[in-house]
N, CA, C and O of each residue as an XYZ file, in Angstrom:
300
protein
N       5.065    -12.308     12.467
C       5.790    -11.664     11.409
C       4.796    -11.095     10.401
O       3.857    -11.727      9.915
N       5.235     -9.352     10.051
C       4.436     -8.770      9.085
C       4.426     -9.646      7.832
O       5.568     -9.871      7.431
N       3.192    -10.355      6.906
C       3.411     -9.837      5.384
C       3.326     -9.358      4.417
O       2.181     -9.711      4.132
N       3.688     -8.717      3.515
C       3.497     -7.732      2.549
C       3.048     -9.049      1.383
O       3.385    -10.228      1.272
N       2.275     -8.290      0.752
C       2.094     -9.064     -0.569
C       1.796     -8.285     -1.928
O       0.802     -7.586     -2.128
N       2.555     -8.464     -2.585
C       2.915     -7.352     -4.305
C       2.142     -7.927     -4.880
O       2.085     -9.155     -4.826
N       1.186     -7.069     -5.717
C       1.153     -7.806     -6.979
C       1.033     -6.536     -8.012
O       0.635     -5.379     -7.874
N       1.635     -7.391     -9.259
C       1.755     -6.436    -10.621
C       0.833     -6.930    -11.323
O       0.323     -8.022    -11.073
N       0.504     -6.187    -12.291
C      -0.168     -6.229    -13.467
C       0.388     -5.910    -14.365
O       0.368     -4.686    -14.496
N       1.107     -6.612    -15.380
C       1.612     -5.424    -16.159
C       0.639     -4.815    -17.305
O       0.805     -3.598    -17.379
N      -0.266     -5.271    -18.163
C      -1.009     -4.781    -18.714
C      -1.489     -3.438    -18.274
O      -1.536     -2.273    -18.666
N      -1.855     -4.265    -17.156
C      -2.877     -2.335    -16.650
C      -1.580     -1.498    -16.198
O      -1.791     -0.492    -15.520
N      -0.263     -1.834    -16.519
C       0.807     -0.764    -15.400
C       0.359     -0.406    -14.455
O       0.150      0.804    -14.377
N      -0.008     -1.300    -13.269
C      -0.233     -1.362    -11.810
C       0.650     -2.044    -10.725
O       1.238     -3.088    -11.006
N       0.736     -1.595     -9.742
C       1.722     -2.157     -8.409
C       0.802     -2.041     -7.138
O       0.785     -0.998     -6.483
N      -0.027     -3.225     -6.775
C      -0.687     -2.961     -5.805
C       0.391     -3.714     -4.462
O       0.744     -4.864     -4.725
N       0.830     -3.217     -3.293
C       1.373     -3.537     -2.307
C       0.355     -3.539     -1.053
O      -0.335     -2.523     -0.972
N       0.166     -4.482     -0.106
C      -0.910     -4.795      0.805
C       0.239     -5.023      1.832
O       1.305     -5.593      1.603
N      -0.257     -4.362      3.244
C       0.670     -4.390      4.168
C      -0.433     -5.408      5.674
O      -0.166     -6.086      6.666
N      -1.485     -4.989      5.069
C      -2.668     -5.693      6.159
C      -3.461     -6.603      5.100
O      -2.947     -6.869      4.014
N      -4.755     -7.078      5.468
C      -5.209     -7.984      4.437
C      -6.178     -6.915      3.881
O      -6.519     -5.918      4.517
N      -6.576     -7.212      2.667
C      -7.753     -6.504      1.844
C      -8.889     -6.249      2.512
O      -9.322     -7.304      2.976
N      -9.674     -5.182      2.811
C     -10.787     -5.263      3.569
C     -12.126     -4.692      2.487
O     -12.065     -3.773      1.670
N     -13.541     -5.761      2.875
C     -14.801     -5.036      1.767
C     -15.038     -3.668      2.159
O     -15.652     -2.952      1.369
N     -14.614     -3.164      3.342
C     -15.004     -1.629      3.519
C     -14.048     -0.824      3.321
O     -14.086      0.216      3.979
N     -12.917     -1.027      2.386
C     -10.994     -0.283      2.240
C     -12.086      0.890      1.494
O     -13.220      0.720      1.046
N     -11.102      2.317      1.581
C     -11.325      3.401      0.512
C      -9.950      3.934      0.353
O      -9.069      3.943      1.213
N      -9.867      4.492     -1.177
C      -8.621      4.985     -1.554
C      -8.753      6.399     -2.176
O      -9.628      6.938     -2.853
N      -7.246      6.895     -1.565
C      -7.126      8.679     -1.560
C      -6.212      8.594     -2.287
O      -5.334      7.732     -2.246
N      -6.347      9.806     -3.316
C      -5.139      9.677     -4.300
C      -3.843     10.589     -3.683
O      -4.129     11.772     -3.495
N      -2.920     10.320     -3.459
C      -1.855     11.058     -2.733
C      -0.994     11.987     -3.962
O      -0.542     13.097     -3.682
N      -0.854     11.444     -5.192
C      -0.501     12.475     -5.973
C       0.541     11.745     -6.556
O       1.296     11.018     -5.910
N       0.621     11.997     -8.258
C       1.368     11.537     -9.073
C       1.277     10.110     -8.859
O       2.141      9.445     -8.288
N       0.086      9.620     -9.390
C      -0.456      8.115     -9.418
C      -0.488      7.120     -8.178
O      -1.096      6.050     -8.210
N       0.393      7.686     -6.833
C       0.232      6.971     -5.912
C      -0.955      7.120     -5.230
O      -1.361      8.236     -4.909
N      -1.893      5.526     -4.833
C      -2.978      5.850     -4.249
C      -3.124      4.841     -3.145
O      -3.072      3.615     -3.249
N      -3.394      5.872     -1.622
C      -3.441      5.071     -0.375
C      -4.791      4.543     -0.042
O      -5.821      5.212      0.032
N      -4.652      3.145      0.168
C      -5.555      2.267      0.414
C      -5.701      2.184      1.899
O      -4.764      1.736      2.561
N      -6.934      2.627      2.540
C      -6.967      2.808      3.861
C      -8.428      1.701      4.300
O      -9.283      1.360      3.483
N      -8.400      1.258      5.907
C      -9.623      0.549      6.159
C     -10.694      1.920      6.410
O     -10.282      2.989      6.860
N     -12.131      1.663      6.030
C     -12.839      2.874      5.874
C     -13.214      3.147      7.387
O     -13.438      4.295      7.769
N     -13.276      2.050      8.241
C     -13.591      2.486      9.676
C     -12.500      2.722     10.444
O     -12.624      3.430     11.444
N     -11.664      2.348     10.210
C     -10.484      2.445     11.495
C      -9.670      3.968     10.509
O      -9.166      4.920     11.104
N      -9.704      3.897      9.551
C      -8.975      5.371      8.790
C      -7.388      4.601      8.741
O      -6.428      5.272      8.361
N      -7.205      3.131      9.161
C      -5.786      2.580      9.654
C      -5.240      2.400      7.825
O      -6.146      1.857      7.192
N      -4.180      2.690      7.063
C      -3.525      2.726      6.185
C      -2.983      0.973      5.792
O      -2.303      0.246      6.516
N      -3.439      0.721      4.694
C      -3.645     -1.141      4.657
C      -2.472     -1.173      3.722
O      -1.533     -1.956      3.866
N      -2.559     -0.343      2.817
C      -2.165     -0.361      1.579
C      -1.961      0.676      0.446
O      -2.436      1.812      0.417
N      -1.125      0.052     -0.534
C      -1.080      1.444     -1.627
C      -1.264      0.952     -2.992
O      -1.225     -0.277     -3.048
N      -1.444      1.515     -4.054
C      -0.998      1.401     -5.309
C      -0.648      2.569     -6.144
O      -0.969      3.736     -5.921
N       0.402      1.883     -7.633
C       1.195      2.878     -8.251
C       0.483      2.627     -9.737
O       0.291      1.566    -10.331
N       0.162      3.991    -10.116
C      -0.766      4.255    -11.632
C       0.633      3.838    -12.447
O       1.762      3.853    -11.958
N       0.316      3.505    -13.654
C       1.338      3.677    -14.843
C       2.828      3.190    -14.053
O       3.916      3.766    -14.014
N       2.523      2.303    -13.645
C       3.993      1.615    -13.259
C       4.686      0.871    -13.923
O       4.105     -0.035    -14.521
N       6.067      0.988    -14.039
C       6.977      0.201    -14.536
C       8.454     -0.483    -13.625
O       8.904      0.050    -12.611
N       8.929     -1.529    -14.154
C       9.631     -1.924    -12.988
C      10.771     -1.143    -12.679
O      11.343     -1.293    -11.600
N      11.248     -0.123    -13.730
C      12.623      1.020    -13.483
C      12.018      2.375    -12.725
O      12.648      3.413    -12.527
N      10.373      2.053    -12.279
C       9.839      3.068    -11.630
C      10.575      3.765    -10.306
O      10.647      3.074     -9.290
N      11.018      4.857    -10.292
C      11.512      5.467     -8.857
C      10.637      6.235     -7.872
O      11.120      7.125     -7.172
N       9.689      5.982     -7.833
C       8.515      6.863     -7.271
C       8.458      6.239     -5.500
O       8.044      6.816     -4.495
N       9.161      4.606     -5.693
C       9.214      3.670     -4.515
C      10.430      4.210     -3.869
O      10.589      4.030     -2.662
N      11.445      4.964     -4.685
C      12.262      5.680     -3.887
C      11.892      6.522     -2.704
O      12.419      6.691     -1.604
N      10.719      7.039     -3.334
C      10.722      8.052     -1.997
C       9.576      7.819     -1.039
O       9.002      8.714     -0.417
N       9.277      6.423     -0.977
C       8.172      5.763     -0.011
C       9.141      5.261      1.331
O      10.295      4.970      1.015
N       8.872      5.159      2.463
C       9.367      4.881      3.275
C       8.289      4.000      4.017
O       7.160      4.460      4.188
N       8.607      2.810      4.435
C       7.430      1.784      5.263
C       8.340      0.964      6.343
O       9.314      0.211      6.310
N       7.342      1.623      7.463
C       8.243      0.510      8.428
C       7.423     -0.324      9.206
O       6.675      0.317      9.945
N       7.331     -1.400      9.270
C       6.435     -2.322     10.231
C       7.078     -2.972     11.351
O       8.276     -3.241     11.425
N       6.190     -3.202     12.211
C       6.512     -3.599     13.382
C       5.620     -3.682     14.766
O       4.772     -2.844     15.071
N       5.867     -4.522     15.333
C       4.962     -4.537     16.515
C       5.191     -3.890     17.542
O       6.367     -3.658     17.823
N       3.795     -3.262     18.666
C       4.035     -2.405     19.608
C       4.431     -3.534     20.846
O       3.531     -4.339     21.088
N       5.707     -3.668     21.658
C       5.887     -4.449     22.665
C       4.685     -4.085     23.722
O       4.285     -2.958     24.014
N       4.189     -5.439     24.249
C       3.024     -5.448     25.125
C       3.576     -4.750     27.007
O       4.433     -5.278     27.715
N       2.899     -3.719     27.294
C       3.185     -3.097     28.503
C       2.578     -4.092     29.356
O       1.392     -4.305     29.106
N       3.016     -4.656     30.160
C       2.635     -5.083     31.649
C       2.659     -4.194     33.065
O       2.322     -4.716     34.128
């Protein structure tokens, strides 16, 4: 089973969401209007995101779509 793990800040108005674990080689691309994708730097594989200036009535998660899941093993 996937887990996601949130964390807020509220001071800094941050929403970091982790879909894989944190990696020392991650780099992040800013996708636009404070959302920024957290990717592993060798695989280019998408780990994670975070939201600039976030608040919890934020709708910006409206228009994120995430789906996880495993690839069934071919025999």
């Amino acid at each position: 089973m996937a887990q996601v793990k949130i964390y807020y800040e509220p001071e800094m108005e941050l929403l970091t969401v982790f879909w894989q674990p944190p990696r020392k080689n991650q780099i992040a691309t800013e996708l636009g209007d404070g959302v920024i994708l957290i990717k592993d730097d060798t695989t280019g594989e998408p780990i994670g995101l975070e939201l600039l200036s976030y608040h919890p009535s934020d709708n910006r998660l409206d228009a994120i779509s995430l789906e996880i899941g495993q690839v069934a093993e071919v025999l």
